[in-house]
N, C-alpha and C positions, 0 to 999 in steps of 0.2 A: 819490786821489779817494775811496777805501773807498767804490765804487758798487756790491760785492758781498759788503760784510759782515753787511748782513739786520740790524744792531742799529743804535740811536742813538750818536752822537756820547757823550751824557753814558753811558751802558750801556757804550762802547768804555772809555772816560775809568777809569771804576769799579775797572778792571781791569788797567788799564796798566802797565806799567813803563817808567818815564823813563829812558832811559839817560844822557842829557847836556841842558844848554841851548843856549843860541845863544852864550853867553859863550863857554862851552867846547869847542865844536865845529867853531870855526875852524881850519884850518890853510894851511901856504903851501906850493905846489910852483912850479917855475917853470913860463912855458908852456912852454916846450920839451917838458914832461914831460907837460901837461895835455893836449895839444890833440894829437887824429890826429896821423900823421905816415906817411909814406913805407911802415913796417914796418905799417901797420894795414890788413888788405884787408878792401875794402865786401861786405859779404853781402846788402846792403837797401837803395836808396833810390828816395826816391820826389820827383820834383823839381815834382809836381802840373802840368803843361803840359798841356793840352789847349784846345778852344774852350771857352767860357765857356760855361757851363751846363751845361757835360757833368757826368756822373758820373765820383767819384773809380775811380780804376784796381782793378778786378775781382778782376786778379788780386792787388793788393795788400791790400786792406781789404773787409771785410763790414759791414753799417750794423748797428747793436745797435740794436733798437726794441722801443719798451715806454712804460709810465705806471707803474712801480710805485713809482714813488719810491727805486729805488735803495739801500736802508737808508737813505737822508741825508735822505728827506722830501722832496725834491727834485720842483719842481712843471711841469716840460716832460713830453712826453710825443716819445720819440725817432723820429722816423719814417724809413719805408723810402728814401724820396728827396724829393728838393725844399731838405732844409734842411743838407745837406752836399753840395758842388759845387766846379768852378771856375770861378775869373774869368774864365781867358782870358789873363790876365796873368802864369799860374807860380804861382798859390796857390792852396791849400785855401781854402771859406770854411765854416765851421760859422755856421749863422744860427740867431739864437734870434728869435720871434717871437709877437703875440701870435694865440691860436690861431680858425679858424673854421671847425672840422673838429668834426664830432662822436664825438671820442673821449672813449675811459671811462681816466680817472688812478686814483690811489689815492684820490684824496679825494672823486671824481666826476668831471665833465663836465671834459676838461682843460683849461686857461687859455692854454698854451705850447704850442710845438712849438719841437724844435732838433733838432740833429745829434753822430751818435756813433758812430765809426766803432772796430770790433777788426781786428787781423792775427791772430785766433787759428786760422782756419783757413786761414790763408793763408803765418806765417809765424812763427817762434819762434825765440831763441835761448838759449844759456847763455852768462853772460859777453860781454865786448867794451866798444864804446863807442856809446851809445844817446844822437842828436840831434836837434833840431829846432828852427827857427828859427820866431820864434810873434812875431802883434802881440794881445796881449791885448785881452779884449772888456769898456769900459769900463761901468759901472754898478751903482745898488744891486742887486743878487739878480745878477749875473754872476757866474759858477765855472767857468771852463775849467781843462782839464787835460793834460797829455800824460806818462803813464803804463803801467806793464809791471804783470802779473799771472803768476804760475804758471802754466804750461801746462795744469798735473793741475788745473789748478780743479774740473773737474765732479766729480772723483775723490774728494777731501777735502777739498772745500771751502773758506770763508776764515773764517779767515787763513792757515790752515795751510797754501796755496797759496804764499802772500806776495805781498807789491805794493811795488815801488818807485814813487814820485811825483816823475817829473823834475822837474815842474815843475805847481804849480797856483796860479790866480790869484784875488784877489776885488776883484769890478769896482768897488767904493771905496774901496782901499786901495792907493792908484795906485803907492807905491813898496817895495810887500812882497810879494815871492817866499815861495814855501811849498816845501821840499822833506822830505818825508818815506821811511820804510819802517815796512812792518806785518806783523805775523808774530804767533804765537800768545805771548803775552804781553808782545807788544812792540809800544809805537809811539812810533816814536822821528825827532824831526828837529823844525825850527823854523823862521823867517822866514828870509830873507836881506833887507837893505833896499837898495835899489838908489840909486845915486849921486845925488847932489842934481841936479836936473834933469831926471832921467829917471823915466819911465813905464811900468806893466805895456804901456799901450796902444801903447808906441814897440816897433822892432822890436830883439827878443833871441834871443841865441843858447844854447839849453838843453843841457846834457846830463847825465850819467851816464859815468863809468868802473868798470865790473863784473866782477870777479876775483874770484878762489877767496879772497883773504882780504879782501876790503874792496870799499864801495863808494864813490866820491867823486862830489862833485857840481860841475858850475861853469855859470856864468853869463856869455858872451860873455867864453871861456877862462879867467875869474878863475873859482880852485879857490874853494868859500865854503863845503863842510865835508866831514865823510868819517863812516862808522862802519867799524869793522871788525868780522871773524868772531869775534874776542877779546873785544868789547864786548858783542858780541850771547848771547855764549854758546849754549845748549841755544834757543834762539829763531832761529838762523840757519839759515832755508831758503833759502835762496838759491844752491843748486846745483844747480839743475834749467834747462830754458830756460824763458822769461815770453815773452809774446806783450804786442805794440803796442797801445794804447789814446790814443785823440784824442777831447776830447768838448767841449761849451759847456753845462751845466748851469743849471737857471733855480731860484734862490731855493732852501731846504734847511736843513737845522739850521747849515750855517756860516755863510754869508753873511745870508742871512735872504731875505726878498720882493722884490722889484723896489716901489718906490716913481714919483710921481709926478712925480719928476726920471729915471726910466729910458728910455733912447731905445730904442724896438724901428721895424724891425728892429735886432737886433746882432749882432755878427761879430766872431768870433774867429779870423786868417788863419793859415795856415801854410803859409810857404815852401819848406821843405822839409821831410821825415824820411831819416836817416842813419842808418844803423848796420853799424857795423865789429867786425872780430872782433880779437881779442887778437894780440897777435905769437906766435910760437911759441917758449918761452925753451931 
């Protein structure tokens, strides 16, 4: 999501270092090997049950609120309650909306309101396996994301925190997954395209597998690519624990505005979040 890198997209870009494309960043594991199993114990999760309207669990998540745009330009302004909740029905909902509040954005009077919840005081790990079952939120200027950050954030800042990106979506590009990582001269990762028929906005199952030399990613248990410590080189922080990030983002240097085809309310649901620790070898 790089919602705390303070610079633009093309200023990230400038500087980057490509490690692989999408051609090349494929590989195959079976599921057996991909998916939890038996030897994996839960440290985390959150199966969102409540009455509908309630607020997401206290002790699980904190709301991030702000207008600052995020480094991405990005034009919601994230509020304390009202636009992260649940159904009633076992889900998260992040609503993004158009706004009637008189808050100050970066650009002035804000447009939007959504929701954006951290575990950073709540809950961190190093390593394991990091899930969540998401129905992406469809439209022009939609950008949801379900995401880990370095713990030390406040300490050293970003990048040199680092950010894995399980998973992020743009609400008019109904069958392209984004997974990334970010670190100090690296940003590295590419689309996934998801199967003919299917949709960000159908429900998927995201995750992360995160070990001491590599991290992989899959998409409703198909592995779809990996980096490892070997690839990353002197840019691999990724041995500290990262805290949880859930957000619905409205418009921003990726996606662009919301247009006069975009439905608001919109929702970005989530099922669940999981996360498992490592086996012990």
């Amino acid at each position: 999501m790089s919602a705390y890198r303070g610079l633009s997209m093309q200023q990230i870009l400038g500087v980057v270092l490509t490690i692989c494309l999408v051609s090349s960043c494929q590989f195959h594991l079976t599921r057996s090997e991909a998916v939890p199993g038996s030897a994996h114990t839960p440290t985390f999760t959150d199966e969102f049950d409540g009455p509908a309207g309630s607020s997401p669990d206290p002790a699980h998540w904190t709301p991030d609120v702000g207008g600052t745009g995020w480094g991405n330009e990005e034009l919601q302004y994230y509020t304390r309650s009202g636009n992260a909740y649940l159904d009633g029905a076992g889900h998260l909902v992040l609503e993004a909306d158009r706004s009637d509040q008189d808050l100050e954005c970066w650009y002035g009077t804000c447009e939007y309101v959504s929701g954006k919840l951290t575990s950073k005081y709540k809950f961190s790990q190093r390593y394991g396996v990091f899930e969540a079952r998401i129905k992406g939120a469809v439209g022009t200027g939609m950008w949801g994301a379900f995401w880990l950050v370095g713990i030390d954030l406040d300490e050293v800042g970003f990048p040199e925190a680092g950010e894995i990106d399980v998973v992020e979506t743009i609400g008019h590009r109904l069958r392209d997954i984004e997974q990334h990582v970010q670190a100090p001269r690296l940003r590295w990762g590419a689309e996934y395209v998801l199967p003919p028929g299917q949709s960000l906005g159908d429900w998927h199952t995201y995750s992360v597998r995160w070990s001491p030399e590599l991290i992989e990613w899959q998409v409703d248990g198909r592995p779809t690519r990996r980096i490892t410590k070997e690839e990353a080189g002197r840019s691999w922080v990724f041995d500290h624990p990262f805290f949880i990030l859930l957000n619905l983002a409205v418009g921003g240097d990726w996606p662009g505005a919301p247009d006069e085809s975009t439905a608001f309310p919109n929702r970005m649901l989530v099922d669940y979040v999981r996360v498992y620790a490592l086996p012990i070898a």
